[in-house]
N, CA, C and O atoms as a GROMACS GRO file, in nm:
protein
  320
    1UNK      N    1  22.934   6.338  11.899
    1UNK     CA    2  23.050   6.293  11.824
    1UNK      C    3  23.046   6.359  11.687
    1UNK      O    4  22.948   6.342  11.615
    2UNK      N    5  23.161   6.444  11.642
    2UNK     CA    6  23.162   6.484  11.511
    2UNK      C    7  23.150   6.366  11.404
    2UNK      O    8  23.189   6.249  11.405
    3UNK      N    9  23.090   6.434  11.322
    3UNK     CA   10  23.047   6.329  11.170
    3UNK      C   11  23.174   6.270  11.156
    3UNK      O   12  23.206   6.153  11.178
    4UNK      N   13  23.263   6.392  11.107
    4UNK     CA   14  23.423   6.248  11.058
    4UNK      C   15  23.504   6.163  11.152
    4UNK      O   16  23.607   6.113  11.108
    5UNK      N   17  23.464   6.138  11.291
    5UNK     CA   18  23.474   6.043  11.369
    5UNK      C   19  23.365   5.923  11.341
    5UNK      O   20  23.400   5.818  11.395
    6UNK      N   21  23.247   5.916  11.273
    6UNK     CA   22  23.194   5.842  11.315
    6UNK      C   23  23.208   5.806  11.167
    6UNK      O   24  23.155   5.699  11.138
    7UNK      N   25  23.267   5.869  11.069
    7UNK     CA   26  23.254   5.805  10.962
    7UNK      C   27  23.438   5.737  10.908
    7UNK      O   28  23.472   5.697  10.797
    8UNK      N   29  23.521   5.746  11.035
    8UNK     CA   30  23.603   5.638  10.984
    8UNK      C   31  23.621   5.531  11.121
    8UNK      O   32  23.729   5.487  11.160
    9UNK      N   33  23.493   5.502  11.179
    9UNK     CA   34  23.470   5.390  11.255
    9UNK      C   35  23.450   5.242  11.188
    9UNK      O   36  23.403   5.238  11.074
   10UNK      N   37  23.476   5.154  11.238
   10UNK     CA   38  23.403   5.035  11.176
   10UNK      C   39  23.195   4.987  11.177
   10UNK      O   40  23.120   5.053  11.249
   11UNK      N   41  23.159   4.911  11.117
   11UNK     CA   42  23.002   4.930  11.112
   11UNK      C   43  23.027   4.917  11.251
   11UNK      O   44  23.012   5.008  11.333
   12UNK      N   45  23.084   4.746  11.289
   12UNK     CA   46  23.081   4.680  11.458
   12UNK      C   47  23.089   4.756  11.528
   12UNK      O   48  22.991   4.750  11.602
   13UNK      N   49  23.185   4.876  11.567
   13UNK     CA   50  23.272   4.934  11.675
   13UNK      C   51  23.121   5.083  11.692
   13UNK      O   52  23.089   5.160  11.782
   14UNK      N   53  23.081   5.060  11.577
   14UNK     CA   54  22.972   5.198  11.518
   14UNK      C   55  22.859   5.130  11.609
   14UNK      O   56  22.821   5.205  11.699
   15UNK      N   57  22.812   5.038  11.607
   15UNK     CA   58  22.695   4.946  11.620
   15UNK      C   59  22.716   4.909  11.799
   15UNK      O   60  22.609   4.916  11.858
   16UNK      N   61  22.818   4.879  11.874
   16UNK     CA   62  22.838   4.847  11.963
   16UNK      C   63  22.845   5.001  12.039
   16UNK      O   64  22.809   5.014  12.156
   17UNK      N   65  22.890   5.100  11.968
   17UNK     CA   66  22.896   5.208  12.063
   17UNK      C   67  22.707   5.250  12.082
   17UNK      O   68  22.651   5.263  12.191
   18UNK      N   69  22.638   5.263  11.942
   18UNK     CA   70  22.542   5.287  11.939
   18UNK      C   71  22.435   5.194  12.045
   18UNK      O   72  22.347   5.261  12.099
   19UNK      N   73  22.437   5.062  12.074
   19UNK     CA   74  22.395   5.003  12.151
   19UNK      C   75  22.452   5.040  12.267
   19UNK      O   76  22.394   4.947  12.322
   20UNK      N   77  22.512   5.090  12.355
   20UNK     CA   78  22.589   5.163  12.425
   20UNK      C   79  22.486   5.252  12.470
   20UNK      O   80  22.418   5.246  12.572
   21UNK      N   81  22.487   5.391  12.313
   21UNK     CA   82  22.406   5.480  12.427
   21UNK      C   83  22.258   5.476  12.430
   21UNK      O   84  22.178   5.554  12.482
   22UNK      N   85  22.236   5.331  12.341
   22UNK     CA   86  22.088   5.328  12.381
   22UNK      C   87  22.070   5.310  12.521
   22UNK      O   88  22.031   5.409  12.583
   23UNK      N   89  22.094   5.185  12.594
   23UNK     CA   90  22.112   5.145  12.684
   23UNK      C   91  22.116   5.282  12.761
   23UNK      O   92  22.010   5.320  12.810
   24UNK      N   93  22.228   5.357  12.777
   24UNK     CA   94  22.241   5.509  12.902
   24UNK      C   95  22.122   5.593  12.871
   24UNK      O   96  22.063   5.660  12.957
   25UNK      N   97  22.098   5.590  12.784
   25UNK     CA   98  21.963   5.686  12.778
   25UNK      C   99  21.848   5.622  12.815
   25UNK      O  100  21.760   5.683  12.875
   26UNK      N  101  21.840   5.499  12.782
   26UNK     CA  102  21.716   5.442  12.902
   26UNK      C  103  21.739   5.416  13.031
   26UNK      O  104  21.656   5.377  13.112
   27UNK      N  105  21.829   5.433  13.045
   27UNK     CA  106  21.877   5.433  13.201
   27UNK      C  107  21.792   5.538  13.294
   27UNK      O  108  21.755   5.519  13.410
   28UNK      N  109  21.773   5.635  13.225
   28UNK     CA  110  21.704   5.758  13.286
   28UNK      C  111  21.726   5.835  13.381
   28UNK      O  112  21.634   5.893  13.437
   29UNK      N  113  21.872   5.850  13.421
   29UNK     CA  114  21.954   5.929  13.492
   29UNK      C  115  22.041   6.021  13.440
   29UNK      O  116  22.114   6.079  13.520
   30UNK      N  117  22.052   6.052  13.294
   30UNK     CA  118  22.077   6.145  13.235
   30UNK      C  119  22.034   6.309  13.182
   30UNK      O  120  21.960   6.343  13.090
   31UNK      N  121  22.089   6.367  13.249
   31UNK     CA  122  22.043   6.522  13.207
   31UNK      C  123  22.066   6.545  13.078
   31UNK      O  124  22.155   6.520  12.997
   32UNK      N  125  21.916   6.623  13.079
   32UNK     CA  126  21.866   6.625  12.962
   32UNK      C  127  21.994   6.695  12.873
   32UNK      O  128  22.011   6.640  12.764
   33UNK      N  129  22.066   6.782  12.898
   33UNK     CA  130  22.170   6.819  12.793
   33UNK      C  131  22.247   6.729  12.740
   33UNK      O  132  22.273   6.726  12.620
   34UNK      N  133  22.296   6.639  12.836
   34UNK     CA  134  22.333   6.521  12.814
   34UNK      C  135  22.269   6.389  12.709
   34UNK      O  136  22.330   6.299  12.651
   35UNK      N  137  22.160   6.414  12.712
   35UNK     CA  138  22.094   6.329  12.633
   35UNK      C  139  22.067   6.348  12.538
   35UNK      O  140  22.042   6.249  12.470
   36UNK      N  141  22.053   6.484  12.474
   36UNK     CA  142  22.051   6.541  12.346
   36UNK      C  143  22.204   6.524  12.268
   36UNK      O  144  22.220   6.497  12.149
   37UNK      N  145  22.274   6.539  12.336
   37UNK     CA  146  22.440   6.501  12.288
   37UNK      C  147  22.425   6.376  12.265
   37UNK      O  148  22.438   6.354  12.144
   38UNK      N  149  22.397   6.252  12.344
   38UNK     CA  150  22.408   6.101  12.324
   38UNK      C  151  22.336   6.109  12.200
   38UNK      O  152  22.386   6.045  12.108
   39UNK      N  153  22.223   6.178  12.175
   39UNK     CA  154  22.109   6.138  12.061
   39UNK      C  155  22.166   6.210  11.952
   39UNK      O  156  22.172   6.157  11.842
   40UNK      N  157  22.198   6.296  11.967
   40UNK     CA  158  22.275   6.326  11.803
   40UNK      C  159  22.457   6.261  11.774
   40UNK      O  160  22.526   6.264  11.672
   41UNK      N  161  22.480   6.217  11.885
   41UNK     CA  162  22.562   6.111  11.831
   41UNK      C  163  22.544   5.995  11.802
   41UNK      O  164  22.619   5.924  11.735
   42UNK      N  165  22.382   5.948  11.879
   42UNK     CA  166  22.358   5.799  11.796
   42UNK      C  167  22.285   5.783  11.688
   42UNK      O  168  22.270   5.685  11.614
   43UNK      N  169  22.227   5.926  11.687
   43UNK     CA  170  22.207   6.024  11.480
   43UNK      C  171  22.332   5.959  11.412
   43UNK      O  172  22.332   5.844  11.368
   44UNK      N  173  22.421   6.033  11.408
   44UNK     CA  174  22.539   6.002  11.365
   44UNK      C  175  22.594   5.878  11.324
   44UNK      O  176  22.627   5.847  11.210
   45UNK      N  177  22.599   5.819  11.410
   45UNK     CA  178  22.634   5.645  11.412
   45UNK      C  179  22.530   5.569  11.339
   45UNK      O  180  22.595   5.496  11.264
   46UNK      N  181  22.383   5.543  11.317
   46UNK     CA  182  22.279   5.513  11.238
   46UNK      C  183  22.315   5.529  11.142
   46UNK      O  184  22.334   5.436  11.064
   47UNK      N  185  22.341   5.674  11.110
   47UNK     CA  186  22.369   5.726  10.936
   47UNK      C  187  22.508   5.645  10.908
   47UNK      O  188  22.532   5.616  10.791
   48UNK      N  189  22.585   5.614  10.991
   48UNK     CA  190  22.650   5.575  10.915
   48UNK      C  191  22.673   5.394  10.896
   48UNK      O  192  22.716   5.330  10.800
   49UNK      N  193  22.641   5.366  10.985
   49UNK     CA  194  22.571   5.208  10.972
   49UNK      C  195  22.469   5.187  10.843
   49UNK      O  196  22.482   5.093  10.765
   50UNK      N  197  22.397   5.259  10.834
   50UNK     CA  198  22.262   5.249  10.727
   50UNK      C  199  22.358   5.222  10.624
   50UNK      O  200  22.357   5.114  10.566
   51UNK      N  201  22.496   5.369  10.576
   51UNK     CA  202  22.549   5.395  10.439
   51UNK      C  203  22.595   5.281  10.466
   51UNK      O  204  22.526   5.203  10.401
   52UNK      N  205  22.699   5.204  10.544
   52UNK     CA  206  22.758   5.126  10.557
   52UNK      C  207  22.724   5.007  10.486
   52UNK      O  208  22.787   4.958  10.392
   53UNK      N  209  22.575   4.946  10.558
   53UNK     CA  210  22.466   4.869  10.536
   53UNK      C  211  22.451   4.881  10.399
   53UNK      O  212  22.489   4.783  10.336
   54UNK      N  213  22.399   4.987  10.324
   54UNK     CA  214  22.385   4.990  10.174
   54UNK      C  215  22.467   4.949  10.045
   54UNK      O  216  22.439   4.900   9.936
   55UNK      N  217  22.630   5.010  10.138
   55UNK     CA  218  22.755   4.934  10.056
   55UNK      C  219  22.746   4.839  10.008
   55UNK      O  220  22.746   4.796   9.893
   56UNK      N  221  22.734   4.783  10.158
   56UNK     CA  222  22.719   4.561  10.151
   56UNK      C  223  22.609   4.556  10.072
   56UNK      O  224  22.619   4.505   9.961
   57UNK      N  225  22.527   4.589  10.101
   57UNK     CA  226  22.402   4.537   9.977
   57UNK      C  227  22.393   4.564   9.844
   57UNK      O  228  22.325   4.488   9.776
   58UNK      N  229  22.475   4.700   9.768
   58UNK     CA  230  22.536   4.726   9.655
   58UNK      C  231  22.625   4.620   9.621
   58UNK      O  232  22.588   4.532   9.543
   59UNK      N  233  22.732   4.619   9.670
   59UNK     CA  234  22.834   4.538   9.645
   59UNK      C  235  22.786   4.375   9.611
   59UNK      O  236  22.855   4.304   9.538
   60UNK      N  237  22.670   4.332   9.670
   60UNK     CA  238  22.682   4.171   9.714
   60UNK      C  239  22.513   4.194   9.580
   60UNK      O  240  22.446   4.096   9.546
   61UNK      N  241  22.495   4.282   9.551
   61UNK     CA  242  22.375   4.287   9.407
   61UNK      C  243  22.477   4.286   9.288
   61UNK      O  244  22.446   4.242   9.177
   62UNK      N  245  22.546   4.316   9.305
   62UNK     CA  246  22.709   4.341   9.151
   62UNK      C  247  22.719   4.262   9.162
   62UNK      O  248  22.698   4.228   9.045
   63UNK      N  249  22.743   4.156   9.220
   63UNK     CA  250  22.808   4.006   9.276
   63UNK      C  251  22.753   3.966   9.157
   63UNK      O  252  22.631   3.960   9.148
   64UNK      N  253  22.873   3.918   9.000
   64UNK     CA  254  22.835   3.842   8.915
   64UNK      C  255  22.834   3.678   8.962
   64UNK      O  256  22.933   3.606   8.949
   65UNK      N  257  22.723   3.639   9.010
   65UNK     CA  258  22.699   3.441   9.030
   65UNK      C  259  22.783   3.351   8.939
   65UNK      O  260  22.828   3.240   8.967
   66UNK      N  261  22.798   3.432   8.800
   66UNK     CA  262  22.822   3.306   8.695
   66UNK      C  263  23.001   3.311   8.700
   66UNK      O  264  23.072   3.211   8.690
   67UNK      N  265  23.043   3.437   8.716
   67UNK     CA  266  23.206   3.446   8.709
   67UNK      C  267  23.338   3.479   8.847
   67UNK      O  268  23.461   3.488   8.856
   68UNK      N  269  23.193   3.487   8.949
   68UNK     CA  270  23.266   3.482   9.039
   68UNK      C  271  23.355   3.665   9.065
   68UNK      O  272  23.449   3.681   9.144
   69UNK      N  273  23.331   3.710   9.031
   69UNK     CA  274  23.354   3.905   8.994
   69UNK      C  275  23.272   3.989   9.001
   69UNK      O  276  23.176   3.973   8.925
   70UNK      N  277  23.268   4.098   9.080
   70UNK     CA  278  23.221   4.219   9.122
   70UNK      C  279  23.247   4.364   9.006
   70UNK      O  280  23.349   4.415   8.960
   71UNK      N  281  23.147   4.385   8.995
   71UNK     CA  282  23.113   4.460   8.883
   71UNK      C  283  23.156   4.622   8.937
   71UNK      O  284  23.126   4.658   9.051
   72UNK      N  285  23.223   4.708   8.845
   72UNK     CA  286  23.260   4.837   8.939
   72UNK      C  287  23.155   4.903   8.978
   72UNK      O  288  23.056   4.910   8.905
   73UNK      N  289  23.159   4.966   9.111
   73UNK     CA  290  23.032   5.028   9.136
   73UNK      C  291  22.999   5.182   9.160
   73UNK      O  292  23.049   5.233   9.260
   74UNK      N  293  22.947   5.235   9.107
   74UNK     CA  294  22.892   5.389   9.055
   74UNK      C  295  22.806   5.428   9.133
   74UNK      O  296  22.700   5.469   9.085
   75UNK      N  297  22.827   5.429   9.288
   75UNK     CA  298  22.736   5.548   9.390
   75UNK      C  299  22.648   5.622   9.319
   75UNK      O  300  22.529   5.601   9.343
   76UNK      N  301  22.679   5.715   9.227
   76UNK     CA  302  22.639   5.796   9.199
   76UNK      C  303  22.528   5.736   9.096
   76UNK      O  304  22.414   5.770   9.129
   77UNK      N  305  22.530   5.691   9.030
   77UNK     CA  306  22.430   5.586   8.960
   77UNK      C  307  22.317   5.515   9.038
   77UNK      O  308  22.199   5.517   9.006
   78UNK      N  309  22.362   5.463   9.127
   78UNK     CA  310  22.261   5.337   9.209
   78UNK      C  311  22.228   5.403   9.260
   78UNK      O  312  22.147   5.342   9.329
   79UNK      N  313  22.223   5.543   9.301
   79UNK     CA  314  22.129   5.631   9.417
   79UNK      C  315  22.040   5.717   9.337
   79UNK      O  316  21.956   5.760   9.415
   80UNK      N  317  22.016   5.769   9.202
   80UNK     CA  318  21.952   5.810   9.090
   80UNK      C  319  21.809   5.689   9.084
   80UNK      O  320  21.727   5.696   8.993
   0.00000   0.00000   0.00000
């Protein structure tokens, strides 16, 4: 699966496909060309679950407790 397919998926739809081809690849009836394709598309899908994953955990650390407001957030900062 090309990268910019997997990066305007949802995490779920990302996460459910990825459980998907875990499952066919342990199946163990897949040729091997075949299985190198499943595995760098469930490359793909990880990476983007992880970034995904990191968002939420950026976002919900900004989370001001006392006012109830989310602080703007600077990617480029929090990964430094």
């Amino acid at each position: 699966m090309p990268k910019s397919k997997t990066s305007k998926i949802s995490f779920e739809d990302a996460l459910e496909r990825l459980e998907s081809l875990i499952e066919s690849m342990e199946d163990g009836e897949i040729p091997l060309a075949d299985l190198v394709k499943k595995f760098e598309e469930g490359t793909q899908l990880m990476k983007s679950c992880q970034a995904d994953l990191k968002q939420a955990e950026l976002t919900i650390e900004k989370l001001n407790l006392d006012t109830d407001t989310l602080e703007a957030l600077d990617p480029k900062t929090e990964s430094e």
